[in-house]
VMD Tcl script that draws the C-alpha trace (Angstrom):
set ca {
  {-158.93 76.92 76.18}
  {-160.38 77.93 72.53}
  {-158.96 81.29 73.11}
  {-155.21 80.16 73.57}
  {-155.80 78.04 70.12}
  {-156.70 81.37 68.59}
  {-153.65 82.89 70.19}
  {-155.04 85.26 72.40}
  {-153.56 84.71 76.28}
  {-156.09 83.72 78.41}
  {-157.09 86.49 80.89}
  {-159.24 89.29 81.21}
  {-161.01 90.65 77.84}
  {-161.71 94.24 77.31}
  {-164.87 94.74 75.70}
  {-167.38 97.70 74.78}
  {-170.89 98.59 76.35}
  {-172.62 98.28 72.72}
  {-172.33 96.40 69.71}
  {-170.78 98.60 66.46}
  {-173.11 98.48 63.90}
  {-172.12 99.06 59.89}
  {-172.37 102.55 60.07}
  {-169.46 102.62 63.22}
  {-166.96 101.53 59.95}
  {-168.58 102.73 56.89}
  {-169.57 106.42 56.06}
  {-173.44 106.50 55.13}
  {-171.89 108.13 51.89}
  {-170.08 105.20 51.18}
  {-173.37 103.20 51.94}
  {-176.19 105.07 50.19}
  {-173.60 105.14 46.90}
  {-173.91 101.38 46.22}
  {-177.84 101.45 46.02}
  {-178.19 104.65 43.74}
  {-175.22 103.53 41.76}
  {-177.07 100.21 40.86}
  {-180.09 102.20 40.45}
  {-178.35 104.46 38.04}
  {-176.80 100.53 36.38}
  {-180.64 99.94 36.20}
  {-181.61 103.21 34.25}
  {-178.61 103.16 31.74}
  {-180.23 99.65 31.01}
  {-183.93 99.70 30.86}
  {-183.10 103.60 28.93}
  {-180.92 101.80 26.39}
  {-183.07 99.13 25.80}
  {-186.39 101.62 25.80}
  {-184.11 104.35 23.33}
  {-183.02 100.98 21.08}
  {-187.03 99.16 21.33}
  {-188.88 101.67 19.87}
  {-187.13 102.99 17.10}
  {-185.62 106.17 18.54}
  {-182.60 105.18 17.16}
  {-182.96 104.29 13.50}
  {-182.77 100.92 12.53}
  {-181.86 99.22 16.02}
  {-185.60 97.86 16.50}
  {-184.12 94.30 17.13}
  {-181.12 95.42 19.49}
  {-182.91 96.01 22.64}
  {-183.04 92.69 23.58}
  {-179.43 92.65 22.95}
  {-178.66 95.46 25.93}
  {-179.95 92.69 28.62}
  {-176.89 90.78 27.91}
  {-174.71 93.57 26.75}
  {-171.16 94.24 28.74}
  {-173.26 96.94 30.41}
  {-175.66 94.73 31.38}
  {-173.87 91.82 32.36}
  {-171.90 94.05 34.67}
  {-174.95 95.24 36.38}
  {-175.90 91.98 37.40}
  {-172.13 91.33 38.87}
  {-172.45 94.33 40.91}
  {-176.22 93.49 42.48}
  {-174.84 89.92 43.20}
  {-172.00 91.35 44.73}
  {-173.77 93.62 46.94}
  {-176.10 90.93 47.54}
  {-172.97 89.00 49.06}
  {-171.38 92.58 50.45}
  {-174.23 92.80 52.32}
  {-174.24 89.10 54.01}
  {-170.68 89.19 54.49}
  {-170.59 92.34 56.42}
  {-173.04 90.73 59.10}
  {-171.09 87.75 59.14}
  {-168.28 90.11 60.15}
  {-170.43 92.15 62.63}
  {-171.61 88.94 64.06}
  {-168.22 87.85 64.79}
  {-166.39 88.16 68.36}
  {-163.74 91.05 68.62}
  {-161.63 88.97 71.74}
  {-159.44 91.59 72.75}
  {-156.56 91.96 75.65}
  {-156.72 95.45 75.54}
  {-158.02 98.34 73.94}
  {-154.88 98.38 71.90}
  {-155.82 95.16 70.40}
  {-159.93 96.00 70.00}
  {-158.82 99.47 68.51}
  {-156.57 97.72 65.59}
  {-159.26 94.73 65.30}
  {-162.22 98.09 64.60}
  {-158.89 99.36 61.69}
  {-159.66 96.07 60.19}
  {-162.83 95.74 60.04}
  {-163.34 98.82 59.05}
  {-161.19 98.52 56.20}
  {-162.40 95.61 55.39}
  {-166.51 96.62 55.28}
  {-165.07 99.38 53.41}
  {-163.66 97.21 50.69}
  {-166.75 94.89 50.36}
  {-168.99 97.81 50.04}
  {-166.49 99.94 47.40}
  {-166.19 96.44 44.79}
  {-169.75 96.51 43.86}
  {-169.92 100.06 43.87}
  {-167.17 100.50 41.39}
  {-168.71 97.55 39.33}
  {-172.24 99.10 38.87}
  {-170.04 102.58 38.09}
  {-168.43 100.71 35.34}
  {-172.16 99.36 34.30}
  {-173.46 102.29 33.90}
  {-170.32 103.85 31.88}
  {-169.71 100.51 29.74}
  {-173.95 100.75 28.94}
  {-173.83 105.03 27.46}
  {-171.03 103.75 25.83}
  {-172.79 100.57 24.01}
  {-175.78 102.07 23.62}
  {-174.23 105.23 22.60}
  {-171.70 103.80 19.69}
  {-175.04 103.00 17.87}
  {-176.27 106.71 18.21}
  {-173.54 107.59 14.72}
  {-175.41 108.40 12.10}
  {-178.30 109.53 14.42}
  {-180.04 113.06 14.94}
  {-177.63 115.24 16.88}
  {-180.35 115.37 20.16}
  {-179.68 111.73 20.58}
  {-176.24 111.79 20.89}
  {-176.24 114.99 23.02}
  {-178.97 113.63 25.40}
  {-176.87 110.24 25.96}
  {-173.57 112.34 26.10}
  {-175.37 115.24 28.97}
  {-176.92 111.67 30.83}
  {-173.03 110.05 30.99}
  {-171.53 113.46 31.69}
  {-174.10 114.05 34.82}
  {-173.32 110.86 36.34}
  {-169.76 111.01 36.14}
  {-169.66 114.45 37.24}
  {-171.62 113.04 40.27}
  {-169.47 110.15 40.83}
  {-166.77 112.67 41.23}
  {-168.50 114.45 43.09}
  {-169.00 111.65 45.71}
  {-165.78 110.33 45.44}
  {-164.14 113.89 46.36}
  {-166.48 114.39 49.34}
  {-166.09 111.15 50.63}
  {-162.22 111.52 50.47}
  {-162.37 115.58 52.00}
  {-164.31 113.76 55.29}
  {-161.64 110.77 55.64}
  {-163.15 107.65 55.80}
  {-160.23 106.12 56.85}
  {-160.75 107.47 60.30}
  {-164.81 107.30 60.29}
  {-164.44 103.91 62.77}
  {-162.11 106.12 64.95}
  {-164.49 108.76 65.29}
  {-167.57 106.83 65.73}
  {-165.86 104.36 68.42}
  {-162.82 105.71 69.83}
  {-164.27 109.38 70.69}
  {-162.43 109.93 74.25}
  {-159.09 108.62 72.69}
  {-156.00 110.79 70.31}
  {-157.02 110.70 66.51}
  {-154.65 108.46 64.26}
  {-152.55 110.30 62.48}
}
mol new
graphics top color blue
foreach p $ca { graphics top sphere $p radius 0.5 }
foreach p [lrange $ca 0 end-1] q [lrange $ca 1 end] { graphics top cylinder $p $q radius 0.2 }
display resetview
C-alpha cells in the first residue's frame, strides 16, 4: 500500500546482495580532497595569523586577531559546517530504500545518488578552496611594502596549492567520475555512454 502512494506498482522488487556504501558513488579522490582542502583552509589561517602575530610583517602586530574573522576565515568555517552536514546527509541518503521494479529503475536511482553525493561532497570542497585562496590573498595584500621573501614565500605557498588543486581536479576528470557508481555497481552490465 505505501509503495503505490510513492508511485511504484506494487509487485516484485529487484534488489542487490549488499548495501552500496559512499565510496560505490564517490571517487576516494573526490573524498580525501574535502579533508586536506580544509586542512590546507586551516594552515592559510593559523599561517596568516602566526606571519601577522609576531611581527613578521611590519607593523600588523594587532591584525592577527583580525584573520579569525577575515573573508578567509569566515569561509573556512562555512566549508567545515558544510562538510559537517555533507557528511550526515550522505548517510541519510545511504540509509534510504532504493524500491526498484527493475534494474532499469535501481540503475537510474544509483545515477542519482551518485550525482547527488557527488554534489554534497564538491560544495564544501570548493568553499574551503576559496578559503584558502581568499586568506593568501588577505593576508598577502598586507605583505606591500614588505621584504621581497615575504611576498615570494606567500606567492610560492598560493601557487603550490593551486597548482595542486589543478592537479586534482584534472585527474579526477581523466578517471570519469561520472561513471565511478557504474563501475563499482553495475560491473556485468554495458558502460553508459
Amino acid at each position: 500500500m505505501v509503495l503505490t502512494t510513492l508511485g511504484i506498482a506494487a509487485g516484485p522488487r529487484v534488489a542487490r546482495m549488499t548495501t552500496p556504501a559512499v565510496t560505490d558513488y564517490v571517487p576516494r579522490l573526490e573524498l580525501r580532497a574535502v579533508p586536506i582542502a580544509l586542512g590546507c583552509a586551516g594552515l592559510a589561517i593559523a599561517g596568516g595569523m602566526v606571519a601577522l602575530g609576531t611581527g613578521v610583517l611590519q607593523g600588523h602586530r594587532l591584525d592577527a586577531v583580525g584573520v579569525l574573522v577575515s573573508p578567509g576565515a569566515i569561509l573556512a568555517y562555512v566549508a567545515a559546517l558544510g562538510y559537517a552536514a555533507a557528511l550526515i546527509l550522505v548517510r541519510v541518503v545511504l540509509n534510504s530504500g532504493q524500491p526498484a521494479g527493475s534494474t532499469q529503475e535501481l540503475a537510474w536511482d544509483d545515477a542519482m545518488r551518485a550525482s547527488s553525493l557527488r554534489s554534497l561532497i564538491h560544495t564544501p570542497l570548493a568553499i574551503a578552496a576559496a578559503s584558502v585562496v581568499v586568506t593568501f590573498l588577505d593576508v598577502g595584500s598586507r605583505t606591500i611594502n614588505q621584504p621581497v621573501l615575504i611576498g615570494t614565500i606567500g606567492v610560492a605557498a598560493l601557487v603550490i596549492f593551486v597548482v595542486a588543486m589543478i592537479t586534482v581536479a584534472v585527474t579526477d576528470a581523466a578517471s570519469r567520475p561520472g561513471q565511478h557508481y557504474w563501475r563499482r555497481l553495475w560491473q556485468d552490465a554495458d558502460p553508459v555512454r
